[in-house]
C-alpha positions as CSV (number, residue, x, y, z in Angstrom):
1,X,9.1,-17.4,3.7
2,X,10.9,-17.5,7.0
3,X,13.0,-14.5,8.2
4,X,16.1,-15.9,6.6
5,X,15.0,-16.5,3.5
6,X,13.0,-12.8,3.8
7,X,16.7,-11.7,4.9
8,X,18.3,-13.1,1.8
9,X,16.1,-11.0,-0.6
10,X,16.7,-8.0,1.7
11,X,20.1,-8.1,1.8
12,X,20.4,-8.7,-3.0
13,X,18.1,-5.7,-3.1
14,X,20.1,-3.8,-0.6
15,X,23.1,-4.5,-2.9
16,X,22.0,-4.8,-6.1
17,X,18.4,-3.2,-6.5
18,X,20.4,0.6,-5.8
19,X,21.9,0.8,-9.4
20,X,22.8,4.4,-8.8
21,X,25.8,5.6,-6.0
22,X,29.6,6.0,-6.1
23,X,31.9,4.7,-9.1
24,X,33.8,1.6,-8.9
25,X,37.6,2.4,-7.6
26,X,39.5,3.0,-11.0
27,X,42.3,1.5,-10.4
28,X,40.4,-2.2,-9.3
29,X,38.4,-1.9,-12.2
30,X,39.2,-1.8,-16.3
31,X,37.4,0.8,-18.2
32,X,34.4,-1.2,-19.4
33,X,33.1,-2.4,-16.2
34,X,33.7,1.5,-14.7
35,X,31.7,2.2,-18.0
36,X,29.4,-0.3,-17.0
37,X,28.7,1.4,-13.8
38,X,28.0,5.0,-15.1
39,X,25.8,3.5,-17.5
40,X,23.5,2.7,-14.8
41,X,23.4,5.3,-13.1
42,X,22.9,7.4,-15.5
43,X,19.5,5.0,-16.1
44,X,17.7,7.6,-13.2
45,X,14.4,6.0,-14.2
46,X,13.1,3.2,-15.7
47,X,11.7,0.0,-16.4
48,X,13.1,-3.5,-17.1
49,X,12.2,-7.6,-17.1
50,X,14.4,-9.0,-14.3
51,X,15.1,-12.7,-13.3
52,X,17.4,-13.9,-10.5
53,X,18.4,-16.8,-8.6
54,X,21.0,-19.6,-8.3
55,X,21.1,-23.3,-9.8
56,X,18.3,-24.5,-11.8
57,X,15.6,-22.2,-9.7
58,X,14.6,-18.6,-10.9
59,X,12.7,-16.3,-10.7
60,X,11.5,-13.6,-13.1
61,X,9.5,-10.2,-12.9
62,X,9.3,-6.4,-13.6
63,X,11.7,-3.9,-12.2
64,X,10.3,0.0,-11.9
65,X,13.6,2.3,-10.9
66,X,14.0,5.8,-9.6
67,X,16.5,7.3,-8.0
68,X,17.3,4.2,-5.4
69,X,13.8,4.0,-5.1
70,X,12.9,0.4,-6.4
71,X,9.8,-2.1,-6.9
72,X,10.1,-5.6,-8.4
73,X,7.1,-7.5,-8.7
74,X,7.9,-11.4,-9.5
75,X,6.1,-14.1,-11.1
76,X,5.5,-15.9,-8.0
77,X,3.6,-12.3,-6.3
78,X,6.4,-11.6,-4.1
79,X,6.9,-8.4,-4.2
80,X,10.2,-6.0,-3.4
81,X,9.7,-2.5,-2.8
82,X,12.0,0.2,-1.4
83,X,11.1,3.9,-1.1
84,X,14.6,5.1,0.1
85,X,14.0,4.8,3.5
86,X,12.6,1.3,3.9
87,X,12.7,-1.9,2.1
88,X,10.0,-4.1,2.4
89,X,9.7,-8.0,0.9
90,X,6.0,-9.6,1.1
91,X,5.7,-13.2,0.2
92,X,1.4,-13.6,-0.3
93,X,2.4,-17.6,-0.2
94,X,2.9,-17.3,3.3
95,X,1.3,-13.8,4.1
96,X,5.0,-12.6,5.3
97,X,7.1,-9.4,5.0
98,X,10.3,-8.6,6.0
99,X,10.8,-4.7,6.4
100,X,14.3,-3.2,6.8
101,X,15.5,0.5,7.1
102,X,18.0,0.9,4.1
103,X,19.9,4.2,5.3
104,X,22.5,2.1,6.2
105,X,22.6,0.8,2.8
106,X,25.7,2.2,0.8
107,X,27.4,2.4,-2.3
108,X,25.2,1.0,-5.2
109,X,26.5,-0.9,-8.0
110,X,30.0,0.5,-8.0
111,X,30.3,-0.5,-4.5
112,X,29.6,-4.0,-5.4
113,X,32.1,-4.1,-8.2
114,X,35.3,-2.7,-6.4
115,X,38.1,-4.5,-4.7
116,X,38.4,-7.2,-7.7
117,X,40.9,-8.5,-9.8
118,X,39.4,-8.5,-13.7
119,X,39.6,-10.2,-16.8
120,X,38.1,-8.9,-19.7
121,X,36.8,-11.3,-22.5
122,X,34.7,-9.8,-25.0
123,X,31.6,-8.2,-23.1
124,X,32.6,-10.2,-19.9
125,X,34.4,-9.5,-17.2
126,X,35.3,-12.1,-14.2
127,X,36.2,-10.5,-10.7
128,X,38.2,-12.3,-8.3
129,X,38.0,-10.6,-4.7
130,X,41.5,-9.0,-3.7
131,X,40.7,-9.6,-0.1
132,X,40.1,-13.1,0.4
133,X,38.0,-12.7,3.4
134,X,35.2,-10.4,1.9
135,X,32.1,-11.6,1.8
136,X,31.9,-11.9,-1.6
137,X,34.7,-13.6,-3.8
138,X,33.9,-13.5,-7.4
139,X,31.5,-11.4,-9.6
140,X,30.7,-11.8,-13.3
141,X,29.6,-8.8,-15.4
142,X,28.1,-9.0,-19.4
143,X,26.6,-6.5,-20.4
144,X,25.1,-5.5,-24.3
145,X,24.9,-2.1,-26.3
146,X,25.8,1.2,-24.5
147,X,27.6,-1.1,-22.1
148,X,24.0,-1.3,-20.2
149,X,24.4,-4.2,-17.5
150,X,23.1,-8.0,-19.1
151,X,23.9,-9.9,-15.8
152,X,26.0,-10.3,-13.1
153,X,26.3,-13.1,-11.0
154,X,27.9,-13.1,-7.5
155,X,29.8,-16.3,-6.0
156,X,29.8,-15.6,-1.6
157,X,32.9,-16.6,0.2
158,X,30.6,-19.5,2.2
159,X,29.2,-21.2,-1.3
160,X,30.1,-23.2,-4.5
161,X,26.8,-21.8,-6.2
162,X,26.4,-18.2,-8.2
163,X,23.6,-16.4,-7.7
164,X,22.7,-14.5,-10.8
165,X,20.7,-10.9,-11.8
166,X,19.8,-10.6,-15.7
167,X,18.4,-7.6,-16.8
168,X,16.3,-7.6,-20.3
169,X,14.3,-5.1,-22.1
170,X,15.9,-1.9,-20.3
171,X,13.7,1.1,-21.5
172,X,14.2,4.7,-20.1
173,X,10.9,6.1,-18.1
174,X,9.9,9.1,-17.2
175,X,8.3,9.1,-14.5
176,X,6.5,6.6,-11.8
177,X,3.2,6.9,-10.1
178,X,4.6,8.4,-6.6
179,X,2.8,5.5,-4.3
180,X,4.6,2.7,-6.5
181,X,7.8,2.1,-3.6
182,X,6.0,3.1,-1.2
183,X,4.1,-0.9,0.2
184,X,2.5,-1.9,2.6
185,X,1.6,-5.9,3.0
186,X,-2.1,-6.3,3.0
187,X,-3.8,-6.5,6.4
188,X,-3.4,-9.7,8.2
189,X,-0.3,-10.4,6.7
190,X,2.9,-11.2,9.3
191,X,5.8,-8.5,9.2
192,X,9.6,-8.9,10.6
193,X,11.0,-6.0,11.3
194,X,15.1,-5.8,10.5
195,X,14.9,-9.2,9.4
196,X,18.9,-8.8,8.2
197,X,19.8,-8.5,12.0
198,X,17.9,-11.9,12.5
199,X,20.4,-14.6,13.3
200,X,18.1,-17.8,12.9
């Protein structure tokens, strides 16, 4: 895993992992995707089966959150962990982890979902971005009972290809061991620091 990639992962659990924060902007948003948003941050705690990625490649695993406090172990043994003042990515393939401070991370969920257009079909909704030279230009929300997130998938103004979160098996919890967002790589592994300010 070379910084890049480490800065990819970084930078979707930066936006996505923090399921709590502000409320999408009412009046970008129709009423079940702002319902969408409250029910996940009302979810304070708890546990779920996660699998993400783009194309024909994904990758699954179990997500433990708390309060923006986060730790996703995937099937591959990467592992994501953030504690609320760091986020840290360890790939054991390649003994490598990318550590980034994430008070500058903002907004949650209902940051992510503002400044689109949406149309509603059913329990989808498909954002085009108002501004067309944010980052990202088109999001896609489902989501099931309670109006508790399914997926959502993110299209980036430099790419063709979605890149897509799905949530299963969502269960409140109520409580996590305190040292479980809180990791450190094992010794002898390689760690880049700020890897989302790495250019290369």
């Amino acid at each position: 895993m070379n910084p890049v990639r480490t800065g990819q992962l970084l930078l979707l659990a930066l936006l996505v992992l923090s399921w709590g924060g502000s409320s999408v902007r009412a009046q970008e948003a129709p009423s079940e995707v702002r319902a969408v948003v409250a029910r996940m941050a009302s979810l304070t705690s708890f546990r779920a089966t996660i699998s993400m990625g783009s194309g024909s490649g994904s990758l699954s695993g179990e997500l433990s959150y708390q309060s923006g406090r986060v730790h996703l172990r995937l099937g591959d043994g990467r592992v994501i962990a953030g504690n609320g003042r760091s986020l840290v990515v360890y790939n054991p393939g390649s003994h490598t982890a990318g550590k980034q401070p994430m008070g500058g991370a903002s907004g949650g969920l209902g940051w992510l979902l503002s400044g689109f257009e949406y149309r509603v079909t059913g329990t989808q909704a498909i954002g085009r971005a108002i501004d067309s030279s944010q980052s990202i230009q088109e999001v896609r929300v489902v989501w099931g009972n309670n109006s508790t997130l399914r997926r959502l998938s993110i299209r980036r103004r430099d790419s063709e290809g979605w890149y897509t979160i799905a949530l299963s098996n969502v269960r409140p919890v109520a409580g996590f061991p305190a040292g479980l967002f809180s990791y450190s790589p094992p010794a002898g592994s390689r760690t880049v620091e700020n890897p989302l300010n790495n250019r290369n």
